[in-house]
C-alpha positions as CSV (number, residue, x, y, z in Angstrom):
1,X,64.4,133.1,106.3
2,X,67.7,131.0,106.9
3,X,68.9,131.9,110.8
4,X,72.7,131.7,109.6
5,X,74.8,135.0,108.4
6,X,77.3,133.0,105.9
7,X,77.7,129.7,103.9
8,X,80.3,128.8,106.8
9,X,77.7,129.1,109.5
10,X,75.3,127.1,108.1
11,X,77.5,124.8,107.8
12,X,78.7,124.5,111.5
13,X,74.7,124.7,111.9
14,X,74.4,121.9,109.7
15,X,77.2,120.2,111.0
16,X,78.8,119.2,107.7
17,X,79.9,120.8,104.8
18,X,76.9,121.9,102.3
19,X,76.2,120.0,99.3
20,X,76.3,122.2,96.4
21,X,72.3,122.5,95.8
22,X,72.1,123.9,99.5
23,X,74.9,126.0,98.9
24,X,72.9,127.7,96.0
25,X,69.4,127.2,98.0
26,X,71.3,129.6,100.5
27,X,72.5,131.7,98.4
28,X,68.9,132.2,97.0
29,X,67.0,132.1,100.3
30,X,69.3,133.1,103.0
31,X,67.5,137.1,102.6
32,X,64.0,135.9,101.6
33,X,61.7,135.7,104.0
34,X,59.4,132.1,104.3
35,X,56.3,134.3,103.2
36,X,57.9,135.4,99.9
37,X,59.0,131.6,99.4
38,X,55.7,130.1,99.7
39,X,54.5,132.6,97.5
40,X,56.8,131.3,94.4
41,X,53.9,128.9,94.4
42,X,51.7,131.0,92.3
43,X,54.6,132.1,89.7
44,X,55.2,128.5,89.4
45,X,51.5,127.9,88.6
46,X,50.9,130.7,86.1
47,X,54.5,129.6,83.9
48,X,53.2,126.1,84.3
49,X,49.8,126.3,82.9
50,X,51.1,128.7,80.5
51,X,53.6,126.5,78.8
52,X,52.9,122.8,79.5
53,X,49.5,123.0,77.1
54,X,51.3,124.4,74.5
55,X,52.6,121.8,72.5
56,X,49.1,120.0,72.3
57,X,47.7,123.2,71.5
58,X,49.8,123.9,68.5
59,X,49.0,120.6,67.3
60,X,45.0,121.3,68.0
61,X,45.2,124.8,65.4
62,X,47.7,123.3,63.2
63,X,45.3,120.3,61.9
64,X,48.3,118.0,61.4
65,X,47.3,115.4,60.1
66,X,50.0,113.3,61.5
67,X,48.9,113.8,65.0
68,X,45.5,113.6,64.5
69,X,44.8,110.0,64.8
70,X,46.4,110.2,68.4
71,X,43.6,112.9,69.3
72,X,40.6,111.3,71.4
73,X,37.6,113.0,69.9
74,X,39.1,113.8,66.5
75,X,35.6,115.1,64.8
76,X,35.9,118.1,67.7
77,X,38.0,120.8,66.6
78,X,38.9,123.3,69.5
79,X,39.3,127.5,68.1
80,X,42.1,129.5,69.5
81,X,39.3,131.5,71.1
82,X,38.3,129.0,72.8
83,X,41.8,128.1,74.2
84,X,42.2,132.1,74.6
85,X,38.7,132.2,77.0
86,X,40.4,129.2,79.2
87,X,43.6,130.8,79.6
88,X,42.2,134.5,80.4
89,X,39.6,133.2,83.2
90,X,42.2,130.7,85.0
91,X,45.0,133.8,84.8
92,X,42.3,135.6,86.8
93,X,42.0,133.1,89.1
94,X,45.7,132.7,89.7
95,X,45.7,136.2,90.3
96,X,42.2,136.8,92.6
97,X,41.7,133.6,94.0
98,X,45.3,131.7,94.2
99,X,46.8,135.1,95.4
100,X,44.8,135.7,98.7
101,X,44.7,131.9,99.2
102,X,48.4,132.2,99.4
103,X,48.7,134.9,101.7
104,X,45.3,133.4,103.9
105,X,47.3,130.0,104.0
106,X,50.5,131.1,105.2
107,X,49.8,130.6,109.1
108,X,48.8,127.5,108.3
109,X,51.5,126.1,106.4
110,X,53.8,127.7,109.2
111,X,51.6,126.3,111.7
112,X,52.0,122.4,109.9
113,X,55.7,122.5,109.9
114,X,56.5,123.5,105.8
115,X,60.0,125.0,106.4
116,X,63.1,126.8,104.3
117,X,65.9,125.5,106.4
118,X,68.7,123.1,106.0
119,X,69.5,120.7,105.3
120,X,67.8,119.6,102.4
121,X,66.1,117.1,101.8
122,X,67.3,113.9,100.4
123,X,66.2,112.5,96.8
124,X,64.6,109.6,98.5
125,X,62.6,111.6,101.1
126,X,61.2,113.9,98.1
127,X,60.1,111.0,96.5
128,X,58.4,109.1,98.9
129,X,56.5,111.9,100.0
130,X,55.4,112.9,96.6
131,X,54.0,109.7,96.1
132,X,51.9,109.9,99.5
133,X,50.8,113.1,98.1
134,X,49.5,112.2,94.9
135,X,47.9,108.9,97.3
136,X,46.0,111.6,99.6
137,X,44.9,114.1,97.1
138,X,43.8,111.5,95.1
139,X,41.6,109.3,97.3
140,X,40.5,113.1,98.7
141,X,39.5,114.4,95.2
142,X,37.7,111.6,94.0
143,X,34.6,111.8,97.1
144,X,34.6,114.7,96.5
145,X,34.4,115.4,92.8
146,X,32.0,112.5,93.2
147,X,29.7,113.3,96.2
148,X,29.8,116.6,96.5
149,X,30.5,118.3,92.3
150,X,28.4,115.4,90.9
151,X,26.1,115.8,93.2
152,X,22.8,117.8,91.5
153,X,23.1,121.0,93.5
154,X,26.9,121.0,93.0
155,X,26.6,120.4,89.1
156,X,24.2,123.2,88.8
157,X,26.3,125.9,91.0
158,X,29.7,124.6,90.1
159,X,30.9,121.7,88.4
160,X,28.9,122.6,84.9
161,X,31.5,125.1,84.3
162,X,34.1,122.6,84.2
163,X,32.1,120.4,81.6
164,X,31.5,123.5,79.3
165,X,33.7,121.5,77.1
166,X,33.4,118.3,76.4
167,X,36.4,117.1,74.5
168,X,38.6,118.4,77.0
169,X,42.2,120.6,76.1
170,X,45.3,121.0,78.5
171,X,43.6,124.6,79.1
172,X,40.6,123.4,80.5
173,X,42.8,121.7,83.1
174,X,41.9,124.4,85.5
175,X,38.7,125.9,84.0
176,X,36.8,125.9,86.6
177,X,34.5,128.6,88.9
178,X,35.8,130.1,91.5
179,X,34.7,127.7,94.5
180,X,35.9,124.8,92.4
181,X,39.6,125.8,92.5
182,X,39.0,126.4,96.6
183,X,37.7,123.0,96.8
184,X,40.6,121.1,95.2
185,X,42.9,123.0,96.8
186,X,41.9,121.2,100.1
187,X,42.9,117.8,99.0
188,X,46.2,119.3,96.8
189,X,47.2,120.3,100.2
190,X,46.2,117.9,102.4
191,X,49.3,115.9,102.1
192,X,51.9,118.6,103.0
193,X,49.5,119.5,106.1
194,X,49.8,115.4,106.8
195,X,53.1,114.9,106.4
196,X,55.1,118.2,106.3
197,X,58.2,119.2,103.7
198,X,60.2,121.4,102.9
199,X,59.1,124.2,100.7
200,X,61.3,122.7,97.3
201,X,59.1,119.7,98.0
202,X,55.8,121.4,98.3
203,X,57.1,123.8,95.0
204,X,57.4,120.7,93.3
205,X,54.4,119.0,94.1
206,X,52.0,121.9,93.6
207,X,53.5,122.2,90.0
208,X,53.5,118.3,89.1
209,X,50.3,118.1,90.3
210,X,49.1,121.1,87.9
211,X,51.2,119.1,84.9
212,X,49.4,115.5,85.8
213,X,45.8,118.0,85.8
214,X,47.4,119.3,82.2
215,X,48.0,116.1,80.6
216,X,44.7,114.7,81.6
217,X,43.0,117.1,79.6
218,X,45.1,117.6,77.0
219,X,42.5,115.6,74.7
220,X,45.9,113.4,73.1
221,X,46.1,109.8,73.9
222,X,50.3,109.3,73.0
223,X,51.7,105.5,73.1
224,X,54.9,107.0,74.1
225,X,54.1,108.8,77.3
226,X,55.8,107.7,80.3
227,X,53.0,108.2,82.4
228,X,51.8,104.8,80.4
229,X,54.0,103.0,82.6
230,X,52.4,104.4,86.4
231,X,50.2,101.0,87.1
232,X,46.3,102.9,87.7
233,X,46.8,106.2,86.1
234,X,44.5,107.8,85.0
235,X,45.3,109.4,81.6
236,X,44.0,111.5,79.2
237,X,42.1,108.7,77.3
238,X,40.6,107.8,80.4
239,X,39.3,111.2,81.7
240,X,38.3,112.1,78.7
241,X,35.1,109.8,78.7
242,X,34.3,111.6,81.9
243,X,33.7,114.9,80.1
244,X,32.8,113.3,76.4
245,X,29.5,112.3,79.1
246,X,29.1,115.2,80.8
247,X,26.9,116.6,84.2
248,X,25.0,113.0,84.2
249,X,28.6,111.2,84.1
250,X,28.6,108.7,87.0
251,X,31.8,107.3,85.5
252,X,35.8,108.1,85.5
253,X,35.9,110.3,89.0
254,X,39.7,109.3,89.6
255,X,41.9,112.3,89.2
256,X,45.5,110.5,88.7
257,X,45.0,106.8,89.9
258,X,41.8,104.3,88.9
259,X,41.9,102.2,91.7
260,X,38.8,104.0,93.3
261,X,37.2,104.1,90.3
262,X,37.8,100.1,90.3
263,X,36.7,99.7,93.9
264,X,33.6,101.5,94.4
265,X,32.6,100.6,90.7
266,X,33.1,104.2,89.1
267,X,34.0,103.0,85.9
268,X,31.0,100.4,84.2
269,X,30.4,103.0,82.2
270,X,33.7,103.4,80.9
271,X,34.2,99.8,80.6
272,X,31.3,99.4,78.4
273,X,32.3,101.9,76.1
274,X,35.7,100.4,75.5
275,X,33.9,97.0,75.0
276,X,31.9,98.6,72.3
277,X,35.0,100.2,70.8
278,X,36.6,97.2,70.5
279,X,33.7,95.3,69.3
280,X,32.9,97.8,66.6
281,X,34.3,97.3,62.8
């Protein structure tokens, strides 16, 4: 909660006059308290995932034919029950696993330095710490979708429920178990514990991190994307192979950048089926 009583004293607080987005984040947060902020989290979450596949998906039950040959694994064809079963058990996890996360978490974002207060932050600042983000929870997810979810007893308890599917759709994003989610929530929020924001910054990660997670399973490889033009992303094309193999997969562990995949020589696999793509008549 903002510790100013008007627009004028946050001003003298600030020592300038407002800008005319802190003016309105005032005006919308001066009488919330940090708690109920941090807890916007999860509505942003559940309109995300519920809207972001959606255009995919109408493509998937439509059949069009001009969109097919931009679909990855065009022979599978994906039922709206199926789509349906993703989005019911990941609603339920927003609301029984994401909901007491939010509310067990709190001290600790408190504790790190997350804050409400003004000023805002600049463009720039946003920016750069977005991209240190997506750096962390990168290098963070990939050991440990690797060692740890690839690893036999981890397949076997949680990761197979993941890989139920394996031509992948933008609501399979977040199909996971239970103890998945918890465990890439430690490396989505490692970042903002690292290097702390403000609470626009963390909205805004949390939901283009959930939209990168969306489009990599979306199961459409588009030329146009703008995402083509982020040097080592991953892509839909590319994580696709990782569940078209399945639990013995050794291949594709990146979850938005390749590089790691490149270093530690994650991706043979991958580049051998692309050879014999492009080899084949």
């Amino acid at each position: 909660m903002l510790p100013y009583q008007s627009l004028e004293e946050a001003a003298l607080g600030v020592g300038r006059n407002l800008t005319l987005a802190e003016k309105l984040w005032y005006n919308y947060s001066a009488e919330k308290s940090d708690f109920l902020l941090y807890s916007h989290n999860s509505l942003f979450m559940i309109v995300v995932f519920s809207l972001v596949p959606l255009p995919c998906a109408f493509m998937e039950l439509n059949q069009s034919k001009k969109m097919a040959k931009f679909k990855i694994q065009p022979n599978v064809k994906t039922s709206f029950s199926d789509m349906f079963k993703c989005y019911k058990h990941v609603m339920k996890m927003l609301i029984f696993v994401l909901g007491p996360l939010q509310f067990l978490s709190f001290p600790v974002v408190q504790w790190v330095g997350i804050h409400t207060s003004l000023p805002l932050p600049s463009m720039w600042e946003i920016l750069s710490q977005l991209i240190v983000y997506f750096l962390i929870e990168d290098y963070a997810s990939y050991w440990l979708h690797r060692q740890l979810l690839h690893s036999k007893w981890g397949y076997q308890k949680i990761h197979y429920m993941h890989h139920e599917y394996k031509a992948s759709f933008g609501f399979t994003a977040l199909y996971t178990h239970w103890a998945e989610f918890l465990i890439f929530s430690i490396p989505t929020f490692l970042g903002p514990a690292m290097v702390p924001c403000h609470m626009i910054t963390l909205w805004l990660w949390t939901s283009l991190r959930l939209v990168e997670a969306i489009e990599a399973h979306n199961g459409y490889e588009f030329p146009w994307s703008p995402t083509k033009y982020i040097p080592f992303y991953v892509g839909a094309e590319y994580h696709d192979y990782h569940h078209y193999i399945g639990g013995r997969s050794q291949s594709n562990f990146a979850s938005v950048f390749t590089y790691c995949d490149f270093i530690y020589g994650t991706n043979k696999g991958y580049r051998h089926h692309k050879q014999g793509l492009e080899k084949a008549p």
